[in-house]
DSSP file (Angstrom, degrees, kcal/mol; ACC not computed):
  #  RESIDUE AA STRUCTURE BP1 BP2  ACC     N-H-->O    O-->H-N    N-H-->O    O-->H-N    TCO  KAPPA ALPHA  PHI   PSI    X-CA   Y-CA   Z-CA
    1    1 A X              0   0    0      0, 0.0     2,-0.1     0, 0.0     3,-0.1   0.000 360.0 360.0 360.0 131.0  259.9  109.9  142.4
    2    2 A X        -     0   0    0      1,-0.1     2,-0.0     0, 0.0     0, 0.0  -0.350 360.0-100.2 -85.2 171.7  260.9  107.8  145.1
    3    3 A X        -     0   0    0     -2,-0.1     2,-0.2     4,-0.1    -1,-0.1  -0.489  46.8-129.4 -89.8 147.0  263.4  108.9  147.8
    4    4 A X    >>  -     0   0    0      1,-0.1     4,-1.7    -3,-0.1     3,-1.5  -0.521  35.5 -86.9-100.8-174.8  267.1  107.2  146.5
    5    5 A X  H 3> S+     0   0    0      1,-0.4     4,-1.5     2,-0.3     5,-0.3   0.799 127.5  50.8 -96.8 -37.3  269.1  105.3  149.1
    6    6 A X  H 34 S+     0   0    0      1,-0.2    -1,-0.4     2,-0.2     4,-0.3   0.548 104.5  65.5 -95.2  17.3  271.0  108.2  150.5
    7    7 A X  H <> S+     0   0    0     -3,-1.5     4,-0.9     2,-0.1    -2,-0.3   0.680 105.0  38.9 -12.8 -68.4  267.9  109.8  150.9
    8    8 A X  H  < S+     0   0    0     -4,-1.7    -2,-0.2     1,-0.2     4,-0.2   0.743 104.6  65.4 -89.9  -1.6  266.9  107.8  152.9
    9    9 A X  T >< S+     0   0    0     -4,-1.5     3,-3.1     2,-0.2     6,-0.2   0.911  88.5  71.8 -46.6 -52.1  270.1  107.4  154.8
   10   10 A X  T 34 S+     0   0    0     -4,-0.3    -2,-0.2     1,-0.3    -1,-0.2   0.866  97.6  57.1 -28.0 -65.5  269.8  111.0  155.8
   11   11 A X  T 3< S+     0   0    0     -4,-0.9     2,-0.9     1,-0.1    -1,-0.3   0.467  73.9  95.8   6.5 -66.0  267.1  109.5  157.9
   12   12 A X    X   -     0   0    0     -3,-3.1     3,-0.9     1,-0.2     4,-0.4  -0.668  53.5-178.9 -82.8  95.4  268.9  107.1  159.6
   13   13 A X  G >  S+     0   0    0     -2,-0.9     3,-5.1     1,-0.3    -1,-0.2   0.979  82.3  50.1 -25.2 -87.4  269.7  109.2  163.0
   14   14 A X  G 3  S+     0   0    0      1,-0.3    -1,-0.3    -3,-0.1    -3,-0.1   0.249 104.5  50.9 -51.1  -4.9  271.4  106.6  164.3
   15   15 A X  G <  S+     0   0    0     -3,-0.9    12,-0.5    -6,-0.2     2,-0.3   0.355  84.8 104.6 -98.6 -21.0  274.0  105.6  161.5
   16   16 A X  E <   -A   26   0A   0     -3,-5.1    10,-0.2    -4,-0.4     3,-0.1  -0.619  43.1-179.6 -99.9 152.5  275.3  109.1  160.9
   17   17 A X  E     +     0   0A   0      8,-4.2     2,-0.3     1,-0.4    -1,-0.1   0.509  67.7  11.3-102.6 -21.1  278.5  109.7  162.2
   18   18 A X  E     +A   25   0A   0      7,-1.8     7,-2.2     2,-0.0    -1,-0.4  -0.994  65.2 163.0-151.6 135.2  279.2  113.5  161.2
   19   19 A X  E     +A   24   0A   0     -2,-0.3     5,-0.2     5,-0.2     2,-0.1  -0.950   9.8 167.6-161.3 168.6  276.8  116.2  159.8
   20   20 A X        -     0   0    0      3,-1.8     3,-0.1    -2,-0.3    38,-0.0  -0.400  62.3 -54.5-146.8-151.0  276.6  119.9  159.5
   21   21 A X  S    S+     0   0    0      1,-0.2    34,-0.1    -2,-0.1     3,-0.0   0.880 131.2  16.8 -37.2 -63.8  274.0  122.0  157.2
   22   22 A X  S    S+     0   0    0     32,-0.2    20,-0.6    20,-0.1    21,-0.4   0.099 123.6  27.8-152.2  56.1  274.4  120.5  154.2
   23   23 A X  E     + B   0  41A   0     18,-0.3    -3,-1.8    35,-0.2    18,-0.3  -0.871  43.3 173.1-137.2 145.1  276.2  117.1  154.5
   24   24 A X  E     -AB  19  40A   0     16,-2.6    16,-1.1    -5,-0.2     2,-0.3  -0.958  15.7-147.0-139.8-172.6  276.8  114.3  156.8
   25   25 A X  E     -A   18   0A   0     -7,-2.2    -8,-4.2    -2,-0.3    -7,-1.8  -0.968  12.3-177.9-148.0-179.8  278.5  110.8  156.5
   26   26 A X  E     -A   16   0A   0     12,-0.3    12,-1.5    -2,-0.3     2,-0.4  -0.571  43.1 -83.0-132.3-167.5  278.3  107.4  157.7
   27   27 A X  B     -C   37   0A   0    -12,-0.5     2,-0.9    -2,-0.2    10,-0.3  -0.832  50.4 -86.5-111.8-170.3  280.4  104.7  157.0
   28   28 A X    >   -     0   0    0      8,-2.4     3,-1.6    -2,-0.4     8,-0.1  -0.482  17.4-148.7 -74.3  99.3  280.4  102.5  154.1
   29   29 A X  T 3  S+     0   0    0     -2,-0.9    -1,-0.1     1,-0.3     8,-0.0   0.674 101.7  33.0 -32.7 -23.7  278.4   99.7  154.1
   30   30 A X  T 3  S-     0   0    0      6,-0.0    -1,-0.3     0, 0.0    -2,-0.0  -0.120  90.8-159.9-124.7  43.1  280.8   97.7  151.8
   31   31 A X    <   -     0   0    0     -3,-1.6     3,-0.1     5,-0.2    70,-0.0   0.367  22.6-155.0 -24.6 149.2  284.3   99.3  153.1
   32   32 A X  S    S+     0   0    0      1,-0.4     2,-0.3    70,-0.0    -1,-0.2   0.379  90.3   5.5-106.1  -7.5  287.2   98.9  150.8
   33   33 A X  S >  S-     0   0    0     70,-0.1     3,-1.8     0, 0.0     2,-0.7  -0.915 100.9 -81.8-176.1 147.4  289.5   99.3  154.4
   34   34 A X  T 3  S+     0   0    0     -2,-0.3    40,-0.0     1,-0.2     0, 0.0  -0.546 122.9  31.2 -70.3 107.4  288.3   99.5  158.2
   35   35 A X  T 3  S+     0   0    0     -2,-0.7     2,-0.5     1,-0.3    -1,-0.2   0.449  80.6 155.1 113.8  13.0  287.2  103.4  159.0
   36   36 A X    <   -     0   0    0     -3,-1.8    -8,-2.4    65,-0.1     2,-0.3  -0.636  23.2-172.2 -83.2 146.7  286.1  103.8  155.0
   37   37 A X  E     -CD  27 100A   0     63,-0.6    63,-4.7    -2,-0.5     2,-0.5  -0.945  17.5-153.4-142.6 137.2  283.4  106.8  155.5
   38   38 A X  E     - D   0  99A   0    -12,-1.5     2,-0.4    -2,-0.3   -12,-0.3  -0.786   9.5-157.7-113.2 135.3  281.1  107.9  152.4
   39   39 A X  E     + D   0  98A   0     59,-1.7    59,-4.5    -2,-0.5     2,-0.3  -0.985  17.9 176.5-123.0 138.2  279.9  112.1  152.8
   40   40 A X  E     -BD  24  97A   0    -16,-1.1   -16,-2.6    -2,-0.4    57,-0.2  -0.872  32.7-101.8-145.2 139.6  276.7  112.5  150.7
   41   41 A X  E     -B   23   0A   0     55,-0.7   -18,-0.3   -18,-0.3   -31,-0.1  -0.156  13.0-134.4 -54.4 164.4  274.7  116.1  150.5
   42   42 A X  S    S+     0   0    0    -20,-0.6     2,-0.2   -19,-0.1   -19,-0.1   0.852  96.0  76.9 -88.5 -49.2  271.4  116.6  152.6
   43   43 A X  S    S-     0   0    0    -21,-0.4     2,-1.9     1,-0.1    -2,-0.2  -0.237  94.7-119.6 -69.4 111.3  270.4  118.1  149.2
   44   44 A X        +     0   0    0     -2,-0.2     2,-0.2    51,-0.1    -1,-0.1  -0.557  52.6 142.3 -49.6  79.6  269.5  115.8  146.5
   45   45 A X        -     0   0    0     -2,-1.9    51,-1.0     1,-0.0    -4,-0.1  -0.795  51.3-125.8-135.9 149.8  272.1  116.5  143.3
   46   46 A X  S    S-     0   0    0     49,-0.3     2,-0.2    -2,-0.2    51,-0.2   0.738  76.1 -19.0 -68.6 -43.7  273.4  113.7  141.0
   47   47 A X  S >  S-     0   0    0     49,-0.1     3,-1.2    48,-0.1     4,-0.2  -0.876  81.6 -64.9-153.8-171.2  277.2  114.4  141.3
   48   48 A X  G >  S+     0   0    0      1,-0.3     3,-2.9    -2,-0.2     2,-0.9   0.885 123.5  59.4 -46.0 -69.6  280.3  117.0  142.3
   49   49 A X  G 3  S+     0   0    0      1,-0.4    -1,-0.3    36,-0.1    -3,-0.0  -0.022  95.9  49.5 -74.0  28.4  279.3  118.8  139.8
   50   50 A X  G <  S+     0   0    0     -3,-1.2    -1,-0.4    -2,-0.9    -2,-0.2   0.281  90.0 102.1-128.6  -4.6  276.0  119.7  140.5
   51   51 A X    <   -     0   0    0     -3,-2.9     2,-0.3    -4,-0.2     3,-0.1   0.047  67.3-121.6 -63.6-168.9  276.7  120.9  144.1
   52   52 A X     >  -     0   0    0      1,-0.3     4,-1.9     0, 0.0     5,-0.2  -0.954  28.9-104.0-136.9 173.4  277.0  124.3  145.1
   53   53 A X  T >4 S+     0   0    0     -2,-0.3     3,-3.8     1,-0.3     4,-0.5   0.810 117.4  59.4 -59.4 -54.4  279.8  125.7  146.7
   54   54 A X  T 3> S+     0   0    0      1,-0.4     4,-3.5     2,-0.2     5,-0.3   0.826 109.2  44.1 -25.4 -60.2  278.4  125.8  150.0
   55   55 A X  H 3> S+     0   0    0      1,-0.2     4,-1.0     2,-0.2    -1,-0.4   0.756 107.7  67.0 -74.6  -5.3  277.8  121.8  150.1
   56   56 A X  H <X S+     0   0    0     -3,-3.8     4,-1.1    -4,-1.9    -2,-0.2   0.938 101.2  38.9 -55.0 -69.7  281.0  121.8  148.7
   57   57 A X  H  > S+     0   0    0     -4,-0.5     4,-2.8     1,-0.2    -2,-0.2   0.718 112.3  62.9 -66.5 -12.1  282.8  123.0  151.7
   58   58 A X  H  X S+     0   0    0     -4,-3.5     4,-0.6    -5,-0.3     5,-0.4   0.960  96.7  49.9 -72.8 -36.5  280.7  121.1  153.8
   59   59 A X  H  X S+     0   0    0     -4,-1.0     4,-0.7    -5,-0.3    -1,-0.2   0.744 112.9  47.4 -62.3 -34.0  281.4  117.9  152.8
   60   60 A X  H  X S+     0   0    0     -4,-1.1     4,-2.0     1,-0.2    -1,-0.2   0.731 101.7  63.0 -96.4  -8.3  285.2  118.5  153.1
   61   61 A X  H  < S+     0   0    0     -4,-2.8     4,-0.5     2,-0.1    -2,-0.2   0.748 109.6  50.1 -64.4 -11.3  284.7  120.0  156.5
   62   62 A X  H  X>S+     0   0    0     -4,-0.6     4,-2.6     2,-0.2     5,-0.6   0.648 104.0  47.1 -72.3 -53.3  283.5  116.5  157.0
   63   63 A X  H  X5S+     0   0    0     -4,-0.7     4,-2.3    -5,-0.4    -2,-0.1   0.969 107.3  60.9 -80.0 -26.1  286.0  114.7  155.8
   64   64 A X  H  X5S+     0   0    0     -4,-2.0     4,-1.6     1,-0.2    -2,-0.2   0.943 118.5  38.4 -43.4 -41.3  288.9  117.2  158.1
   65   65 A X  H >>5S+     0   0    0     -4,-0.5     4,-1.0     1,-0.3     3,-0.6   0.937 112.8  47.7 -97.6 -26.2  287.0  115.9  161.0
   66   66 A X  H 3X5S+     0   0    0     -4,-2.6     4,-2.8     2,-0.2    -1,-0.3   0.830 113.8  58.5 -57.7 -39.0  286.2  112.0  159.9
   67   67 A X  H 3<<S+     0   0    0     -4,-2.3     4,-0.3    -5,-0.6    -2,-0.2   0.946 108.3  45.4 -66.1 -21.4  290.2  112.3  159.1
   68   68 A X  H XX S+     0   0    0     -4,-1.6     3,-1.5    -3,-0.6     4,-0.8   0.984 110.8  45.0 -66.7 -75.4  290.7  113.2  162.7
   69   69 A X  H 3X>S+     0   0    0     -4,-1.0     4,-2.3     1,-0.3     5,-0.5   0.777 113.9  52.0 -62.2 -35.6  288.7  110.8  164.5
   70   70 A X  I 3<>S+     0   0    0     -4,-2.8     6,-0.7     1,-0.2     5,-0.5   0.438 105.9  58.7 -93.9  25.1  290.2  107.5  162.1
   71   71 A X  I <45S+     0   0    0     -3,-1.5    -2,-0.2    -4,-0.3    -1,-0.2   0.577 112.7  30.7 -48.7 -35.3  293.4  108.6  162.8
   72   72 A X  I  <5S+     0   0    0     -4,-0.8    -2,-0.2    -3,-0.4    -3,-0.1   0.861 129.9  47.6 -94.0 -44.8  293.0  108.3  166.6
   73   73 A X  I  <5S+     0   0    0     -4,-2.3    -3,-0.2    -5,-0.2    -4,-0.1   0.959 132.4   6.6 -32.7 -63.2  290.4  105.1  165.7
   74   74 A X  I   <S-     0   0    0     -5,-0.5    -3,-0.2   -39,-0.0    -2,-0.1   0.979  79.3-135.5-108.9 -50.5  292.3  103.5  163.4
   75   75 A X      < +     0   0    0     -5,-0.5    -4,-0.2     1,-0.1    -3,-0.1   0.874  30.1 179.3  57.2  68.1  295.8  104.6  162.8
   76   76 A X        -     0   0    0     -6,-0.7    28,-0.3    28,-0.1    -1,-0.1  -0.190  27.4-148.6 -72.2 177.2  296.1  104.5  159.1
   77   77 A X  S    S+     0   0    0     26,-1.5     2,-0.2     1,-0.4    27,-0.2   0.190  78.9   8.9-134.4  11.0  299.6  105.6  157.3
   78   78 A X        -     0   0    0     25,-0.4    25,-9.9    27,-0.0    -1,-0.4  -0.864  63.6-134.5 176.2 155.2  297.6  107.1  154.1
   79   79 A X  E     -E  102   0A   0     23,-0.2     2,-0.4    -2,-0.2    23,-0.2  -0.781   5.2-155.8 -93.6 143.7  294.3  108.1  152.3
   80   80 A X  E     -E  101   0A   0     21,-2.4    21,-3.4    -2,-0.3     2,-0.6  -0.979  17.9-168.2-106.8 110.7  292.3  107.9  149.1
   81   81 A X  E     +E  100   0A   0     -2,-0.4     2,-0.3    19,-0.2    19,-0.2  -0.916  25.5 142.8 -71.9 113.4  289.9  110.5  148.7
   82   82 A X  E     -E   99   0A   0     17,-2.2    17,-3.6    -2,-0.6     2,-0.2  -0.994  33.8-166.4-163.2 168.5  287.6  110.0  146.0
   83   83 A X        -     0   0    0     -2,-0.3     2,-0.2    15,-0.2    15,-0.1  -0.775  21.5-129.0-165.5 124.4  284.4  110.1  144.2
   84   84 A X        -     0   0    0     -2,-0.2    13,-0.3    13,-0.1     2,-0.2  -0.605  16.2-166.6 -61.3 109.5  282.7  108.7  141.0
   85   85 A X        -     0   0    0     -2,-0.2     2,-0.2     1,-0.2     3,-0.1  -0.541  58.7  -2.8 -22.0  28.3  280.9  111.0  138.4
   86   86 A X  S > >S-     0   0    0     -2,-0.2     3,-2.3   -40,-0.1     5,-0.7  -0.299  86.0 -89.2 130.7 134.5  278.4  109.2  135.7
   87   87 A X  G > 5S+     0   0    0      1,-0.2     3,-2.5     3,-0.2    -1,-0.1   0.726 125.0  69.6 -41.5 -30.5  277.9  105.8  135.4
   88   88 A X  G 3 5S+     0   0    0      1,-0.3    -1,-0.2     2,-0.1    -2,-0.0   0.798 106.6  44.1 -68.3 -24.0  281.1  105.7  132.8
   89   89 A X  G < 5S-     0   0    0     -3,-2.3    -1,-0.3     0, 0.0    -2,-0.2   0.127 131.3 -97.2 -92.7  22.0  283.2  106.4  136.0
   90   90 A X  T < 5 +     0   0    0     -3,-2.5    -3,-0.2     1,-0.3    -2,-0.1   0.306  67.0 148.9  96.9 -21.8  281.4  103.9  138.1
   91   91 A X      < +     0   0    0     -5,-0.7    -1,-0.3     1,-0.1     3,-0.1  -0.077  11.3 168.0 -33.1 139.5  278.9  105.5  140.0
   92   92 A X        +     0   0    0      1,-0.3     2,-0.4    -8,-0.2    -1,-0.1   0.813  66.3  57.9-130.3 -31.8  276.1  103.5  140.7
   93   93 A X  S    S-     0   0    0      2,-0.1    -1,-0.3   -89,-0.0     4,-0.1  -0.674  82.1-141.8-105.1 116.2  274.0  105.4  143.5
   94   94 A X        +     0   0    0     -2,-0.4     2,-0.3    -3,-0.1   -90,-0.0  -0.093  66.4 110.3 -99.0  52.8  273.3  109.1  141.6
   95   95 A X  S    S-     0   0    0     -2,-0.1   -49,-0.3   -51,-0.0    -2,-0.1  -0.988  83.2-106.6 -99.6 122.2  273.7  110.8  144.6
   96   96 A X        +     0   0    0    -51,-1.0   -55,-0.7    -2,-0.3     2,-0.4   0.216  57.0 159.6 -53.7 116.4  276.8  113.1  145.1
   97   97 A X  E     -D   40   0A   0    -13,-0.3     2,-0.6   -51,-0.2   -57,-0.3  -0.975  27.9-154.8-141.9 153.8  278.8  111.2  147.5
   98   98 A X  E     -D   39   0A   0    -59,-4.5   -59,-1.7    -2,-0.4     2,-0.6  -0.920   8.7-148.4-108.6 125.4  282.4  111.1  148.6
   99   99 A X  E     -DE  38  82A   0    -17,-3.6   -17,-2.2    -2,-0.6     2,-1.0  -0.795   2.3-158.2-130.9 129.4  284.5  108.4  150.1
  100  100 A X  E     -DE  37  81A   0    -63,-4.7     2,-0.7    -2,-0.6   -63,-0.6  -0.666  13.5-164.7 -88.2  98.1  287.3  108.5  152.4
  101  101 A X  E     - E   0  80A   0    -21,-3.4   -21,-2.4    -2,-1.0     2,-0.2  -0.673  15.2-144.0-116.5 136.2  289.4  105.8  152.5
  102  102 A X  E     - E   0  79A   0     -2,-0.7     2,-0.6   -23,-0.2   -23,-0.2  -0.453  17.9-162.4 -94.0 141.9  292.0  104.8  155.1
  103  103 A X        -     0   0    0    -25,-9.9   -26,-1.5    -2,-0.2   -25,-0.4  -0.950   8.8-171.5 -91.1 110.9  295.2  103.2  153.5
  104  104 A X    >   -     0   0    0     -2,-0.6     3,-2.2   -28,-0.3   -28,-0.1  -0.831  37.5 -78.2-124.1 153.2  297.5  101.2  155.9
  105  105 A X  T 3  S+     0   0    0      1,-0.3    -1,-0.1    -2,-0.3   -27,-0.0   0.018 115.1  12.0 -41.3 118.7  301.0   99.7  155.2
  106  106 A X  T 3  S+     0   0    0      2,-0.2    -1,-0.3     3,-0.1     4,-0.0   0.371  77.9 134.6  81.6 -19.5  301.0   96.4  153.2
  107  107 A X  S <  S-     0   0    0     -3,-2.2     2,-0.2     1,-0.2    -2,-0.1   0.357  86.1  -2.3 -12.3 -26.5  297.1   96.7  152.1
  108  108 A X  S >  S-     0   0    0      1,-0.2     3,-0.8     0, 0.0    -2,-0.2  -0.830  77.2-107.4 175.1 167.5  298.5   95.7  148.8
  109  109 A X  T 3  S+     0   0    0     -2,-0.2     2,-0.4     1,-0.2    -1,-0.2   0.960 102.7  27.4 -55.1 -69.0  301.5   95.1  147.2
  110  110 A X  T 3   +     0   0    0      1,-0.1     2,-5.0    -3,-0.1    -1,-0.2  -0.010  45.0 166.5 -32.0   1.0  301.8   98.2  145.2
  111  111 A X    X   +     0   0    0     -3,-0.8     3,-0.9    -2,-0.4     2,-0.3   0.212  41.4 119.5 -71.6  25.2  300.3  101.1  146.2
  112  112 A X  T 3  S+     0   0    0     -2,-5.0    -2,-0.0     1,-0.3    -1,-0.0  -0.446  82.8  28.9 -84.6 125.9  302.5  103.5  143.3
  113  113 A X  T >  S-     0   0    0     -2,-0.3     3,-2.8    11,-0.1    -1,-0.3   0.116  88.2-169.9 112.8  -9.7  300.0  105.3  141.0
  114  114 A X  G X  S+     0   0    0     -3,-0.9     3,-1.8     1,-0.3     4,-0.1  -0.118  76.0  14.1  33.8-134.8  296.8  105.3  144.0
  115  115 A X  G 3  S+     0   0    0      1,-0.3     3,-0.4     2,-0.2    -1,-0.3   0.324 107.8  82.9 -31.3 -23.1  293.8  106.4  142.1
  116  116 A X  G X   +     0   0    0     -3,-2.8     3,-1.7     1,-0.2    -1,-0.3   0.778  66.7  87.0 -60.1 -26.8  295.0  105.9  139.1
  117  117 A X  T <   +     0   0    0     -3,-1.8     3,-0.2     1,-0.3    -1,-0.2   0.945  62.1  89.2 -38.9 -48.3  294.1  102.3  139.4
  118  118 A X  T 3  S+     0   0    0     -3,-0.4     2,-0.6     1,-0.2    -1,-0.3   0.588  97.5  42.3  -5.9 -68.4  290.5  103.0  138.0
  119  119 A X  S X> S-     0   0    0     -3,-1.7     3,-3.3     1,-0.2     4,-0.8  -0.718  89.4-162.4 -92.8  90.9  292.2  102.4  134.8
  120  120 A X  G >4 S+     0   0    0     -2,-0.6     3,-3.1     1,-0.3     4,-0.2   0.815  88.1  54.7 -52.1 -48.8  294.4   99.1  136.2
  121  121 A X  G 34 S+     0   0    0      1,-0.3    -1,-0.3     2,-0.1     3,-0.2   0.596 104.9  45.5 -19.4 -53.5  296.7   99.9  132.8
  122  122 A X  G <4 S+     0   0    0     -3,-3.3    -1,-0.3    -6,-0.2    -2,-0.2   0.196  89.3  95.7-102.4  -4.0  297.5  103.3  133.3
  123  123 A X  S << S+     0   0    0     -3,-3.1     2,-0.4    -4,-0.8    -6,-0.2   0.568  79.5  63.8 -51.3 -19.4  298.5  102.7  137.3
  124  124 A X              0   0    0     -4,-0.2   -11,-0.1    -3,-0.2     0, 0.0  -0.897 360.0 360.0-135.4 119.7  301.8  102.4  136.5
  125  125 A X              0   0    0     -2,-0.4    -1,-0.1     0, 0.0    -2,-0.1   0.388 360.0 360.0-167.7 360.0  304.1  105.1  135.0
């Protein structure tokens, strides 16, 4: 089987921003916002629900300390945390990853329902 893409990220020394045992992150190659930052396991697993708790907490000790450093970086005035689960929610990469994304004021018109956009319909309540 060949190694998948954040597989071979892991790799890339120089790209990672943050790592611990058995996480690190970089940022996003296609940012939704300036300072979005993706945590993926060291450990090959398909989604959330295949971690174990241990990579569990690592990955959000990750994201405490990525929140720290784009705060001082960037000085955004909100987050989305999130992360895709099976191709029916949009994954495309099947490696567990998680993405932090910094929100800033005016970034769109709306922002009432956050995550709920996934389903643009249901955003709104």
């Amino acid at each position: 089987m060949e190694k998948c893409l954040f597989c071979q990220w892991k790799e890339e020394k120089e790209e990672i921003i943050l790592e611990n045992e058995y996480a690190f992150a970089r940022f996003d190659g296609y940012p939704v916002s300036d300072g979005h930052v993706l945590f993926m396991t060291k450990r090959h697993v398909k989604d959330f629900f295949e971690t174990t708790i241990e990579e569990r907490k690592a990955i959000f000790e990750l994201v405490d300390k990525a929140k720290e450093i784009l705060d001082k970086k960037y000085n955004p005035t909100g987050y989305n945390i999130g992360m895709n689960c099976g191709s029916s929610a949009g994954q495309t990469v099947m490696h567990v990853h998680v993405h932090l994304i910094p929100r800033y004021d005016g970034d769109v018109e709306n922002p009432r329902g956050g995550i709920r956009g996934v389903i643009p319909k249901k955003q709104k309540y």
